[in-house]
DRENDO-1510 file (C-alpha; in Angstrom, 1 decimal, always signed):
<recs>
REC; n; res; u; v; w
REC; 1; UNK; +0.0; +0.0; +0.0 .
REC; 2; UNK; +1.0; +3.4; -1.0 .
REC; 3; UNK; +2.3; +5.8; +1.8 .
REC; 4; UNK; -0.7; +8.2; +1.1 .
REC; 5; UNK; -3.2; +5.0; +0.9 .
REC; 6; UNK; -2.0; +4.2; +4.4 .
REC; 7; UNK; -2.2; +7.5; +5.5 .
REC; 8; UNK; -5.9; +7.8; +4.0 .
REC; 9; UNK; -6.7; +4.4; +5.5 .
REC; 10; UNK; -5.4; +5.7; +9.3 .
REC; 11; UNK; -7.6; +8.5; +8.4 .
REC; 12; UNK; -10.6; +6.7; +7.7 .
REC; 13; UNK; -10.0; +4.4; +11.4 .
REC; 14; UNK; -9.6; +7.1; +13.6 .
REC; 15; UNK; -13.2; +8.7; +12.0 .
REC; 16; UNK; -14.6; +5.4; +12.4 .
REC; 17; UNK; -13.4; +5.1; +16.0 .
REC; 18; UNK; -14.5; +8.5; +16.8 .
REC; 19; UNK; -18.2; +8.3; +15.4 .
REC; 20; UNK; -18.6; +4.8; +16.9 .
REC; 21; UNK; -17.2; +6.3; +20.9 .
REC; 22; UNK; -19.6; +9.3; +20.3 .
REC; 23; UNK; -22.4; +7.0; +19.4 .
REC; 24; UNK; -22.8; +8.4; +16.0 .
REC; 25; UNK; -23.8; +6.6; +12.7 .
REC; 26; UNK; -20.7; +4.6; +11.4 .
REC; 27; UNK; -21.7; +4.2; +8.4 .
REC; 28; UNK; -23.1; +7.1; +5.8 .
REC; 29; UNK; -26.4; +7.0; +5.4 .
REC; 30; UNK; -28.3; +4.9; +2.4 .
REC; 31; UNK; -29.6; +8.3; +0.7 .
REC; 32; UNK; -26.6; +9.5; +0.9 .
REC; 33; UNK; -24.6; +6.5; -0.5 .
REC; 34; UNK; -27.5; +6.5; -3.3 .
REC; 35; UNK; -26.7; +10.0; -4.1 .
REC; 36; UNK; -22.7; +9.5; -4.3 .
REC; 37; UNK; -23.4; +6.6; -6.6 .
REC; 38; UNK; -25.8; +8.0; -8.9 .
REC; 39; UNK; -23.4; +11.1; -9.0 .
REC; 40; UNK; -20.5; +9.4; -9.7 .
REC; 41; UNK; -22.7; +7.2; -12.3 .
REC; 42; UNK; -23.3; +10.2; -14.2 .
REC; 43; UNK; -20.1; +11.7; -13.9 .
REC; 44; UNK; -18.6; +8.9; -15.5 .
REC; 45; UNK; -21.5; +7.9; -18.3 .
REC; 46; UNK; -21.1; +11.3; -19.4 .
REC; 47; UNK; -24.5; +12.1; -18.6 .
REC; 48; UNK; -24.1; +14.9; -15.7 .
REC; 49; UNK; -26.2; +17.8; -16.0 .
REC; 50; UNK; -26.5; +16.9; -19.5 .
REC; 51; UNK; -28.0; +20.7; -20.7 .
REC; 52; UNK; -25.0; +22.5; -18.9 .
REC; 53; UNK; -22.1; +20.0; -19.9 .
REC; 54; UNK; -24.3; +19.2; -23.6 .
REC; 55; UNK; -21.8; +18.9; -26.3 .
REC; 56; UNK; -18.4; +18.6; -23.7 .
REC; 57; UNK; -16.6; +15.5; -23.3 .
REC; 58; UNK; -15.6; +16.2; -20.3 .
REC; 59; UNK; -14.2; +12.4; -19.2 .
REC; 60; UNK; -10.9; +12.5; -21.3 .
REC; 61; UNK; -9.9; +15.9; -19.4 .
REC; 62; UNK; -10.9; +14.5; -16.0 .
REC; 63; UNK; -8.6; +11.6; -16.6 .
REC; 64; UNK; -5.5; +13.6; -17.4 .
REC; 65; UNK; -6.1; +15.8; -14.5 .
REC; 66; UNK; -6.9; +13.9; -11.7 .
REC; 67; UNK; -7.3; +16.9; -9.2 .
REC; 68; UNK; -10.3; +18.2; -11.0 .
REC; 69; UNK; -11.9; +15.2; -9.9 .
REC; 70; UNK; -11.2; +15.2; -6.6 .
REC; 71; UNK; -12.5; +19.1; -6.9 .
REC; 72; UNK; -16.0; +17.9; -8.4 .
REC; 73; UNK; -16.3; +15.4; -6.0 .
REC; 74; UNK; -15.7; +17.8; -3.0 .
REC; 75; UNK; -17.8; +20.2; -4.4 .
REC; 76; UNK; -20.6; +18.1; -4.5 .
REC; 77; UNK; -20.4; +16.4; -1.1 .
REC; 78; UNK; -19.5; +20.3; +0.3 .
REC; 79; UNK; -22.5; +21.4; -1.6 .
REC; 80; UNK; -25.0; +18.2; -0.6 .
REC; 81; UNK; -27.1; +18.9; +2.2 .
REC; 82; UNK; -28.2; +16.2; +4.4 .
REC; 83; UNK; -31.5; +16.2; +7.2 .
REC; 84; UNK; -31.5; +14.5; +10.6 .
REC; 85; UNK; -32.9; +11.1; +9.3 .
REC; 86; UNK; -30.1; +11.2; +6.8 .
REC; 87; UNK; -32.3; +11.8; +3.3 .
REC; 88; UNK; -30.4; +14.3; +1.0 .
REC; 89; UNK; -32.3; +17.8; +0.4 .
REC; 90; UNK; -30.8; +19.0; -2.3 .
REC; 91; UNK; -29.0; +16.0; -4.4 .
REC; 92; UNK; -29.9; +18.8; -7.9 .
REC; 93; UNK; -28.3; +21.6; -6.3 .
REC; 94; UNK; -24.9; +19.5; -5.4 .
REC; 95; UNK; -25.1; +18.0; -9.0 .
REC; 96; UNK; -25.8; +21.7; -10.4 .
REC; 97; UNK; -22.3; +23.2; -8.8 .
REC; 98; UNK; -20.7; +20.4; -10.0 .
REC; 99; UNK; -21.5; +20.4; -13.3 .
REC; 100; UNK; -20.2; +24.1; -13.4 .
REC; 101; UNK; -17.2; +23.1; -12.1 .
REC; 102; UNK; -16.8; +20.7; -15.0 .
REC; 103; UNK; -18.0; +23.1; -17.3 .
REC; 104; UNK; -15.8; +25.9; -16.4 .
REC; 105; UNK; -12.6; +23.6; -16.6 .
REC; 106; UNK; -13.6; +22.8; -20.0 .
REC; 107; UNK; -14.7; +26.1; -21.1 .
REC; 108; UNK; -12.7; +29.0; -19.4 .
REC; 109; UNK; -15.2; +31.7; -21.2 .
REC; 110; UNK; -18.0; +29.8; -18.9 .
REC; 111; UNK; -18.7; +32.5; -16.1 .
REC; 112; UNK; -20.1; +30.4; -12.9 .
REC; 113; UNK; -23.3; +32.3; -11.4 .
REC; 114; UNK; -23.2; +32.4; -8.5 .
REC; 115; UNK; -19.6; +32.4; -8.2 .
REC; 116; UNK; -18.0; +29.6; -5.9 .
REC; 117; UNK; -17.9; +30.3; -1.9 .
REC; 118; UNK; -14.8; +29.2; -0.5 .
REC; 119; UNK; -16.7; +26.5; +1.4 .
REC; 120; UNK; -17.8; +24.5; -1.5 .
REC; 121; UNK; -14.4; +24.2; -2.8 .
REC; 122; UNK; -13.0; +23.2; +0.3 .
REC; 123; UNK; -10.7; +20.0; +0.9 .
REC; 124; UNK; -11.5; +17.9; +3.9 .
</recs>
């Protein structure tokens, strides 16, 4: 294993230990597991936001730079909102910011509206 996999999987323990000593969930909850899946689905069938992205193969440039994914992906979880039961409010919205980040990437003339906040493009 790599030194940053090991470092990620150490990570990913001590969260697991903490949630399960403060009597939290352990595991993420199934809406929000559906709506990582079904995102990451679309990313990669090329069928995300399909009337903001239509025309843009966006796939071959999110191969070659792998820290645009990472981005997209933060910027949807940053963005997804989540109740106390654990249902997802607003799986569009997440999907929508996304998709701009894709789109801008591949077209630098796109103008994001609203511009991003500094907390959706946050790394955790």
């Amino acid at each position: 294993m790599s030194s940053r996999g090991l470092a990620a999987s150490k990570a990913s323990q001590s969260l697991c230990t903490a949630l399960m000593e403060d009597d939290l969930v352990t595991h993420l909850p199934t809406d929000v597991r559906a709506a990582l899946r079904l995102f990451a689905f679309y990313l990669g069938n090329g069928t995300l936001e399909v009337e903001l992205l239509d025309g843009i193969d966006y796939r071959a440039h999110l191969l070659v730079l792998g820290s645009d994914l990472e981005m997209i992906f933060a910027i949807f979880c940053n963005v997804l909102e989540v109740d106390e039961h654990g249902h997802t409010l607003n799986y569009g919205d997440a999907e929508y910011r996304a998709a701009q980040w894709v789109r801008r990437r591949c077209d630098p003339a796109y103008q994001v509206e609203p511009p991003f906040e500094a907390w959706e493009t946050e790394l955790h």
